[in-house]
N, C-alpha and C positions, 0 to 999 in steps of 0.2 A: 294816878290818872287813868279813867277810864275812856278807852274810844268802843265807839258804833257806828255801826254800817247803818245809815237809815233802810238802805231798799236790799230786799224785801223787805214788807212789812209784814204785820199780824194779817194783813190782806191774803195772806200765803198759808193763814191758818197755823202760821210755828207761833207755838206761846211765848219766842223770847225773839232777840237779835239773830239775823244769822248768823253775823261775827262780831265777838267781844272780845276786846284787847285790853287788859290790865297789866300794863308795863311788860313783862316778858313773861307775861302767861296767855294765851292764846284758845277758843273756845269758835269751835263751828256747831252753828243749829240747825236741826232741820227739826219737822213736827214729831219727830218719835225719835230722833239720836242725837247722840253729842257725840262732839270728836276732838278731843282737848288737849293740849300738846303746851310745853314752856319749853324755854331755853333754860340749860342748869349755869349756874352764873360762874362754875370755876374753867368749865371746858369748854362750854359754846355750842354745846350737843344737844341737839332737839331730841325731847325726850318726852314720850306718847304716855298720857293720864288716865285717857278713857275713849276708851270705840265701845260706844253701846246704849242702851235706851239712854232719853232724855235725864241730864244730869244741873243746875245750877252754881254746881259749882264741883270741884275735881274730890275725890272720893278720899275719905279716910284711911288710904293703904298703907302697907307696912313692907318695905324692900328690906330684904333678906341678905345679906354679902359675906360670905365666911371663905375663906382660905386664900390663896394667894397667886392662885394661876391664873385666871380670869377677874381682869379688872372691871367689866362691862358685863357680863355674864348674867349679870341682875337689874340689867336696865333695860327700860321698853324704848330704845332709841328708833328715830324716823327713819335717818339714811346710814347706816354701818358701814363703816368701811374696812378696809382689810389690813391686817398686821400691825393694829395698836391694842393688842388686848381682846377683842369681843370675837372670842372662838368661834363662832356661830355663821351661818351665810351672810355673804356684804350684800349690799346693796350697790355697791359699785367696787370698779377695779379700775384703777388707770396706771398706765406703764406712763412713769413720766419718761422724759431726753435721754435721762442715765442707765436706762431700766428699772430703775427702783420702781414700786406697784405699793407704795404705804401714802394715803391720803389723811390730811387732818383739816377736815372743814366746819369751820367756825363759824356762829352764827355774827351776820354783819347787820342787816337791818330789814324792815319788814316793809311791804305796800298792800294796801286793799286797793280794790278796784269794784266799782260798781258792774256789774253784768261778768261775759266770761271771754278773755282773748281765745281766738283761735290758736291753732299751732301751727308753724310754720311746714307746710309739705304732706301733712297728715292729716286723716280727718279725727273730728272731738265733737263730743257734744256742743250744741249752742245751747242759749237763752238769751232772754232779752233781763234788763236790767233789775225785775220785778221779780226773775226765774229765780236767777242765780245771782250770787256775790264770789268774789275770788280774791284768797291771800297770798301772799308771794313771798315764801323766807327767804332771802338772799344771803348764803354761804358762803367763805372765799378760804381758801387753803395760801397761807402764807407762805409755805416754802416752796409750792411749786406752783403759784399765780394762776392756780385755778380755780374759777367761780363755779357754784351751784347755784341754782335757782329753783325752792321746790316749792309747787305752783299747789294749792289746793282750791279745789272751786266747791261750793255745796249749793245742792238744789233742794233748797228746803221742804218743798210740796212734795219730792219722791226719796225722801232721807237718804239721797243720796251725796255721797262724797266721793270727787273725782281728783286722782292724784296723777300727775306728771313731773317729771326734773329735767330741765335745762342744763347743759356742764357746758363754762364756754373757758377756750383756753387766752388766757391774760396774760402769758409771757411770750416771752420771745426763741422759743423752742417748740418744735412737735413733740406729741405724744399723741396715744392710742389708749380708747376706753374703751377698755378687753370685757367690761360687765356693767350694765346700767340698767335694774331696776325698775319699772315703775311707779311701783307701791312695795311698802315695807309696814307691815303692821306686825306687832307684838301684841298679842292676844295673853291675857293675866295670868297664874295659874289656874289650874283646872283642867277634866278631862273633855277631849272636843273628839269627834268625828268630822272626814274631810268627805265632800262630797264632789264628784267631778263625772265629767260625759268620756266614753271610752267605744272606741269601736272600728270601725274596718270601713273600707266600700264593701258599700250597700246594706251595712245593719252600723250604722252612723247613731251615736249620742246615745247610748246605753248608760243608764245610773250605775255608779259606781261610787258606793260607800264603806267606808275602812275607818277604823282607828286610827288617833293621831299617836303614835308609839314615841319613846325618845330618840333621839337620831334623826336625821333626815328621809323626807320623803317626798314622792313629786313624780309630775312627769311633762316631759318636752314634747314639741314637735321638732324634727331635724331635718322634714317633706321639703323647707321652703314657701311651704304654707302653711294657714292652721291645720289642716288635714284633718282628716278622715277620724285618725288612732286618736288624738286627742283635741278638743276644743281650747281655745281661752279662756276656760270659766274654772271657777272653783269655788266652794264654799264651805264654810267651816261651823259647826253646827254643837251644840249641847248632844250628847248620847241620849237624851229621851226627847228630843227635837222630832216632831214630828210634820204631814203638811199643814197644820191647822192650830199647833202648839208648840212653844219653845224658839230659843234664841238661835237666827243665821244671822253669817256674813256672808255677802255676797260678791265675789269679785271677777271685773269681769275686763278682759284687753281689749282694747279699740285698736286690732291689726291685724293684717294678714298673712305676714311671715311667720318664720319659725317662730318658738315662746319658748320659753322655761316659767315651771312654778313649782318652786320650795316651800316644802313646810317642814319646818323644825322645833320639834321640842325638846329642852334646853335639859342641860343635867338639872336645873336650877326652878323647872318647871312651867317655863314659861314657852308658848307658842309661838314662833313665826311665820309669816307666809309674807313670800317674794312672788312677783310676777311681773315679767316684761320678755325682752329680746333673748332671744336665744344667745347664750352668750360666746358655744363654740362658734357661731354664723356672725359674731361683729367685728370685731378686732377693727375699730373704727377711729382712723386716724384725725388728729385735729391740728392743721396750723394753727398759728398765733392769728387771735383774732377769731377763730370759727368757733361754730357751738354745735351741738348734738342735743338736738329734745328727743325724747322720750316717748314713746305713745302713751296715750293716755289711761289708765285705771281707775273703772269705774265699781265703787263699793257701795254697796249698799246694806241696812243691817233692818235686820225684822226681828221683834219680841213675842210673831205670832205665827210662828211656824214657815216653811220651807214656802208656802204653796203664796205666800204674803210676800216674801222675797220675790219668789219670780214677777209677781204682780207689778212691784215698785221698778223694776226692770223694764216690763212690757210696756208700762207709761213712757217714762223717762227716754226709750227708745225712740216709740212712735211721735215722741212729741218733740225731744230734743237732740235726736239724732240725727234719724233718717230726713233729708232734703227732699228728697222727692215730694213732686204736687201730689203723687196719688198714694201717700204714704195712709189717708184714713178715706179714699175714696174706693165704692167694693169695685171688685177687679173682672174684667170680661172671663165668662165662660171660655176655655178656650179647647182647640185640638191640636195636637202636635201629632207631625206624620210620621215621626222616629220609627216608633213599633208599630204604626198604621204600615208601612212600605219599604223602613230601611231605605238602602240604598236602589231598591228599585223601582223606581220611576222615570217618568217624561214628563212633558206640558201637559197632555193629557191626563193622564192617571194623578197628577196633583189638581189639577182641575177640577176631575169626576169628585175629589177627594172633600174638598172644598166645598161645592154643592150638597156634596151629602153631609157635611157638617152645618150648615148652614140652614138647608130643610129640617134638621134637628132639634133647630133653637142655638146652637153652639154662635158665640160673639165675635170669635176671634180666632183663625189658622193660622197656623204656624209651622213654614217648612224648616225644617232639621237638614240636619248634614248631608251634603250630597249635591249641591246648587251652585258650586261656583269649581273654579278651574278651567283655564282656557288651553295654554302648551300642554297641560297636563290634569286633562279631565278628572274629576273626583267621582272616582265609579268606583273607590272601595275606600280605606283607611291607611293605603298605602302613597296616597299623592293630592296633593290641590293644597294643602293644608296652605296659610300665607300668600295664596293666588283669590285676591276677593274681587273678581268678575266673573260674570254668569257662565255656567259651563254650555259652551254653544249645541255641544252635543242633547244635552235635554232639554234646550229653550231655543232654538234655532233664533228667535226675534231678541232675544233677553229675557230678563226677568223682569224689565217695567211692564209690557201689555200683559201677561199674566197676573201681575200683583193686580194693575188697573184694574182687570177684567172677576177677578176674588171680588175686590172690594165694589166691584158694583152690582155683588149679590145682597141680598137680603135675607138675615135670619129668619124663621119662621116667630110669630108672636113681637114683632118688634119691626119698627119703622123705621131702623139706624140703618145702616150697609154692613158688611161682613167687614172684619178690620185682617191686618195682613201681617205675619209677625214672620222674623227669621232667626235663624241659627247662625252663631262664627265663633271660631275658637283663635281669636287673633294673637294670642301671644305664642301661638303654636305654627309650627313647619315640619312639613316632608322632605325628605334629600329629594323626592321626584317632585320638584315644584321651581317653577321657572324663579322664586324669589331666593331660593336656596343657590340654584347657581349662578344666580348675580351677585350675591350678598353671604357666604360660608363663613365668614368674619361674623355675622349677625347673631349667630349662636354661641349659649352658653357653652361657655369649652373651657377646659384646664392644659394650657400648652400642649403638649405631642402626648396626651392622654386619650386614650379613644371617646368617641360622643356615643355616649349610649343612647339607644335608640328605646324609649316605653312607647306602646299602640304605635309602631310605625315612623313617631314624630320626636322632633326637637324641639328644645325650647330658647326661644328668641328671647336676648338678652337686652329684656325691659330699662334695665339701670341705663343705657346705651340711648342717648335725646336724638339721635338718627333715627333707633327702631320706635321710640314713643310716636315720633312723628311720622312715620311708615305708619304705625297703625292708629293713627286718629285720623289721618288722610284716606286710608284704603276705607275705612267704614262710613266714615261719613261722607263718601262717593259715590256709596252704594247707599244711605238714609237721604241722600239731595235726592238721589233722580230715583228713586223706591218709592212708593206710598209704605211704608215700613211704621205701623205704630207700637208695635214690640220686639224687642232684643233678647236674644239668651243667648247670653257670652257663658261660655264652658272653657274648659281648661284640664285636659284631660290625664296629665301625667306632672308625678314632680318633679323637681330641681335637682341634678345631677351632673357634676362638673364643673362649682363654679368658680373663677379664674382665685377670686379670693373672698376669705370669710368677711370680709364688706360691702361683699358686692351683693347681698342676699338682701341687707337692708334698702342697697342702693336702689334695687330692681323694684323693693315695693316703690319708695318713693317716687318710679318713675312709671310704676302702674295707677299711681295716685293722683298723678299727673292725668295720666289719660284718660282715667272713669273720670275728675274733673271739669277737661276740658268735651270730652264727649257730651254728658250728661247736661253742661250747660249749653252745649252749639243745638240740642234736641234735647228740650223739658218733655214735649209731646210725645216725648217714647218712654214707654215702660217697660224698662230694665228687668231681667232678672238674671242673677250670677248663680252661675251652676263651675262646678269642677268634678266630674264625676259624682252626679250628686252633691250630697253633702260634705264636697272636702274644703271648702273655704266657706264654713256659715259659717260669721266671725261680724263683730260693728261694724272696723273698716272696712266691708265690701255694704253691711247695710247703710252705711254713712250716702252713699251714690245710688245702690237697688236697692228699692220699697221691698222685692221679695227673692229669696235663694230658693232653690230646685234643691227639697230635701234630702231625698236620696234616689240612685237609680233605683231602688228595689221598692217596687210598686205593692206587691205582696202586702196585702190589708192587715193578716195579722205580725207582721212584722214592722209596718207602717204605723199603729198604734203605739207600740213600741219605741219607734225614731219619734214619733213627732211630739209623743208627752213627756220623752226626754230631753228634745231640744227646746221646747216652752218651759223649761227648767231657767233660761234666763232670755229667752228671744221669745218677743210675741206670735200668736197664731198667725196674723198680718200677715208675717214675713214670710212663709211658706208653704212654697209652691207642691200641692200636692195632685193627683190625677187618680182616674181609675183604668186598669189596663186590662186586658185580654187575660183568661183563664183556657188551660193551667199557670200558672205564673210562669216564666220565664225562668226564677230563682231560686223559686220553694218547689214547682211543680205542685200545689195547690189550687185545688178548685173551693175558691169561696163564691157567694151569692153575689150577685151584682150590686143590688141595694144595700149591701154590707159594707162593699168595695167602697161604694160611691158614699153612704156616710163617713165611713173616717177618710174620705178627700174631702168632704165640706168643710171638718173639721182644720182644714189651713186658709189661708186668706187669698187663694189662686186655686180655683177648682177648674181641673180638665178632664179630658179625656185624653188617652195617650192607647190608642185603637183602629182598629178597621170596621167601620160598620158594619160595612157590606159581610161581614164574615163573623159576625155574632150572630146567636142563636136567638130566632124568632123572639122570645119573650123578652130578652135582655135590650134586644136593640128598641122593644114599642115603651122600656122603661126611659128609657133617656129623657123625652122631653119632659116627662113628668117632673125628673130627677132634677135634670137645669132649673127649672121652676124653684124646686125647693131649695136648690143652693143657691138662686140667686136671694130669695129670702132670706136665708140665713145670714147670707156675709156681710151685712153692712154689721151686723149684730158681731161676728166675730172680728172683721177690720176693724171696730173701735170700741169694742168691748174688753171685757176682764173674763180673764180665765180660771176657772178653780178645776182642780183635778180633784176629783171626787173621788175614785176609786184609780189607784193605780195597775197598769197591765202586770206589771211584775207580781203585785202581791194577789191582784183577785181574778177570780172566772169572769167579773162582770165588771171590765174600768169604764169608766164614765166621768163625763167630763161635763161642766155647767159654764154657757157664757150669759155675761150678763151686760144690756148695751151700756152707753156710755151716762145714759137721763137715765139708767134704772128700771124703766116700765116695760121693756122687752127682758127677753130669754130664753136661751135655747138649750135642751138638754141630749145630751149623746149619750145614751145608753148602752151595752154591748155583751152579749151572751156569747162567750168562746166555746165552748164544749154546753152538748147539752147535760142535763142532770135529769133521771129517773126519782119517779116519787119523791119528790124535794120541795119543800117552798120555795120560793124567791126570794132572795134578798132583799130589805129594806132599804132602801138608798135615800140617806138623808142631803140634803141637799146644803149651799151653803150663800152667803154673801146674800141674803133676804132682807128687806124688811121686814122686823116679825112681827111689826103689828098693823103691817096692808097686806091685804087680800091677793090671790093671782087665780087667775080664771087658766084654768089645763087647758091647751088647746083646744080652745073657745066654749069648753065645758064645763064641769063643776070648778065651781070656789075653794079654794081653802086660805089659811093665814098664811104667812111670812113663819111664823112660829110653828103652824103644823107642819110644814114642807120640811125645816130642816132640823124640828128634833122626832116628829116624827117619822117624816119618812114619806116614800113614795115606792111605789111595786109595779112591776110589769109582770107579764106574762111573755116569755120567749118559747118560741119552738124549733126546734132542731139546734145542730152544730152555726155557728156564725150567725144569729139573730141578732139584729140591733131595732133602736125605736130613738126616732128624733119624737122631742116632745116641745113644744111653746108654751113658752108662761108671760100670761100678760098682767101687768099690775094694774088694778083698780084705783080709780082715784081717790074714794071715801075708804076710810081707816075700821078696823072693829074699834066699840068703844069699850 
């Protein structure tokens, strides 16, 4: 007997069912993968057929089993567990009553479901019922009455397959699941290459590819959050995989805590990759009766190179992820007064500060750190932190008749009002701050262990439904009586001390809670999460902010670098980029302005982050010119597709092509790092064309879809740091 999922349909463009059940054989579709899986009938182990281009039916293989140490060693099982045989990394751990830690879960019976459940306390992709379909294998361990529940959903239109596991305990004793997984794929024999984002504050999501070798390999976060050193992404690639050819996997965590992700290849020749919770950070206890879900893992597979992967991400994201209204609406120019003034200002000098963004063209101010603090004024990084009322000292009236009196300026070129954005770093506290000595219990602490102190501050222990409600009361007391139509919550330092390795998960959960309920008490504000830069760009914070502050390090040519590495699985959309004062701050680098300010076009949130008054004659009469041209651009890159054409690492000249969402627009970022003497230029063929309609160059000569991207296109650069925005418009009539 054959079952099917009616919806999706071929309306979805997949040439088959999303999901096909033939007795205990199992087959997820999407338009370009299959993902296929049975139950083996003597054990009850779900056991993986095929992750890879579109399949009809499971492939003609041949398992391998010789010798007698490893009974599993030769299977592509879903969920492994620990100490029946399969040497290899589990997919879970559980310490039952006795201490014993050996799991045997049996497969008990299966559900589909049309569209896709949420998950309890977490965010997950949605869809609506046409998007997605979802299967559910239900597991259950006889000897120690624990169920599994492993949730697969596929969203057919972005080949993607999103894995999760439920563990709920069914007996009548506690236990703790010491390791739980996300996703567990077995990848066939063959040689692979891993691909992952690596880096530090302020040079965030740097490419980093290696060999899959045998043995174990991998890397954590242990920050507390995704951090800085490593993302939740990883992908697994053919050695001659390149952006434009050859087979990825894509895989990608919807969380904000620590991770682990394994890959192992087998003595046996076979690959695996793990990815979920940090497993030193759980130790996650369960009465009878409770359950533990899983964050979600989002995979996706391309048969057309790396730069196709990122693609089916960047969709899937802005469509099915991010909640926010202005997830594909382009985003106000804005200023941030950070490195305009630091900490020193008044009413006044943010005022002055304002007007002169505003006579600019700029859409949007935004005061930074230094505005609130009342027992304990915020006039440096060492107090206010967790005191969110205006600091009287530089607003003697408050911060409402200020805000009022911003937003009833008027940008230049535009008929809106100035809009009014603020700074808070709410899961953060000072020892000098009047909420610290009411509340010392509030902090993360490990009994009579000292509280370390990172930048000044501590961190307030989110898992705690006291402090959640302390800070979705403090902010949204300051968004009632604020005209506030932007947020940057930052988060300056990581997790250090905490009481127990459950309380790490606990603290997201109850940070989950708060973007949650924030985010829906105020739709009309635009979020965006920053942590020192880029140390939480991760789903689960884009699940609540349409955009993350990529990195502190403004530095353009370093910036190129962070941000074609982080579009590796997270759309342009999502990040918040500026252009800032020279020398830099970080490289002590002098680049061109117009150089600066293209690759910040290049994110879906273009600012400034500057003093006007104190740029150099020519730079400051470029700005308005400049807003003009990023406001053209962004709609193109908020709901366009991104191809990386030239990557920073490999060439003098990366370049990057967006293309809008109907096709008839495009925008090309071209970029010359060093000059070259007596040298041509490079050809730069272009990509994702139609190659047989026409595109008019920046409203100038014609060429085809086909001449652009096997022939090619040239500019002419001069000097160090040259770049050229170009527009392609497509024509309606075809060559014939």
């Amino acid at each position: 007997m054959t079952l099917t999922l009616v919806h999706p349909s071929r309306a979805n463009g997949s040439p088959t069912k999303p999901i096909i059940i033939d007795k205990y054989s199992f087959a997820l579709n999407g338009c370009n993968v299959s993902y296929r899986f049975h139950i083996d009938n003597e054990t009850g182990d779900v056991i993986l057929d095929h992750f890879g281009g579109l399949v009809t039916e499971n492939p003609p293989v041949q398992t391998i089993h010789n010798g007698g140490w490893s009974t599993q060693a030769h299977l592509r099982r879903e969920f492994p567990d620990l100490g029946r045989g399969d040497f290899r990394s589990p997919a879970v751990c559980i310490m039952q009553a006795d201490g014993c830690t050996i799991s045997d879960f049996k497969y008990q019976s299966h559900t589909v479901l049309e569209g896709k459940p949420s998950l309890s306390e977490l965010p997950s992709t949605f869809g609506k019922e046409d998007e997605v379909a979802t299967l559910i294998i239900h597991m259950f361990d006889n000897c120690s009455s624990v169920a599994a529940d492993l949730v697969y959903s596929v969203f057919p239109k972005h080949d993607a397959i999103v894995r999760s596991i439920k563990i709920t305990n069914k007996s009548e004793k506690n236990i703790i699941v010491d390791k739980l997984a996300s996703i567990c794929v077995d990848l066939p024999p063959g040689e692979y290459d891993m691909l992952e984002l690596q880096g530090d504050w302020a040079r965030e999501c740097a490419r980093v590819r290696r060999e899959v070798d045998y043995g174990t390999q991998g890397f954590v976060s242990t920050a507390g959050y995704s951090s800085h050193f490593y993302n939740p992404f990883l992908a697994i690639t053919s050695p001659t995989t390149t952006e434009s050819q050859g087979e990825a996997w894509g895989f990608s965590l919807v969380y904000t805590g620590s991770f682990s992700v394994e890959v192992e290849k087998s003595s046996q020749g076979l690959t695996r990759a793990l990815m979920g919770m940090n497993p030193s950070q759980l130790s996650w206890p369960l009465g009878p009766g409770e359950s533990l879900t899983s964050p979600e893992c989002v995979s996706v597979f391309s048969a057309s190179g790396v730069g196709c992967m990122s693609r089916k991400f960047h969709r899937l994201y802005r469509q099915n992820l991010i909640k926010s209204k202005f997830v594909s609406v382009p985003r106000p120019v804005l200023l941030n007064s950070w490195e305009a003034l630091y900490f020193n200002f008044d009413e006044k000098t943010i005022y002055k500060l304002a007007q002169e963004s505003a006579n600019l063209g700029v859409k949007l101010f935004v005061l930074d750190d230094g505005w609130f603090g009342a027992k304990h004024p915020r006039f440096d990084d060492k107090a206010g932190l967790g005191d969110w009322v205006a600091n009287r000292d530089r607003f003697p009236n408050g911060l409402q008749p200020l805000a009022e009196n911003i937003t009833n300026l008027q940008p230049a070129n535009t008929e809106t009002n100035l809009q009014f954005g603020l700074w808070f770093e709410p899961e953060m506290v000072n020892q000098k701050s009047d909420l610290y000595e009411r509340h010392p219990d509030w902090v993360l602490h490990a009994g009579q262990y000292p509280r370390t102190e990172t930048r000044q501050q501590l961190v307030l222990n989110v898992a705690l439904t006291e402090v959640q409600n302390f800070i979705i009361e403090s902010v949204s007391g300051i968004l009632q009586s604020v005209p506030v139509s932007y947020v940057k919550w930052d988060n300056n330092r990581g997790i250090h001390e905490s009481p127990t390795p459950h309380n790490h998960h606990a603290y997201m959960l109850g940070l989950y809670r708060v973007f949650e309920e924030l985010t829906s008490r105020f739709p009309h504000v635009l979020w965006e999460g920053c942590a020192s830069g880029g140390g939480r760009f991760d789903p689960g914070v884009l699940q609540y902010f349409p955009q993350i502050w990529t990195s502190d390090n403004t530095d353009a040519l370093d910036r190129i670098h962070i941000q074609f590495g982080t579009s590796l699985v997270y759309p342009a959309s999502s990040m918040g980029a500026h252009v800032s004062a020279v020398p830099n701050e970080f490289t002590g680098r002098t680049i061109p302005f117009r150089f600066r300010a293209h690759v910040a076009m290049m994110g879906g949130s273009f600012g400034l982050e500057l003093n006007p008054d104190t740029l150099p004659a020519e730079d400051k009469a470029q700005i308005p010119s400049l807003i003009a041209l990023a406001e053209k651009i962004n709609p193109i890159v908020i709901r366009g597709d991104m191809w990386r054409l030239n990557l920073p690492a490999d060439s003098n000249y990366p370049a990057a092509l967006f293309i809008s969402e109907d096709a008839n627009q495009a925008v090309l970022f071209a970029f010359q790092i060093r000059a070259t003497t007596v040298h041509n230029y490079p050809l730069l063929r272009l990509q994702g064309l139609d190659p047989s309609a026409r595109y008019k160059i920046d409203g100038d000569q014609t060429f085809s879809g086909a001449t652009l991207m096997n022939g090619g296109i040239q500019h002419r650069f001069a000097g160090d740091y040259d770049s050229r925005v170009v527009f392609l418009e497509r024509l309606e009539h075809k060559e014939t």
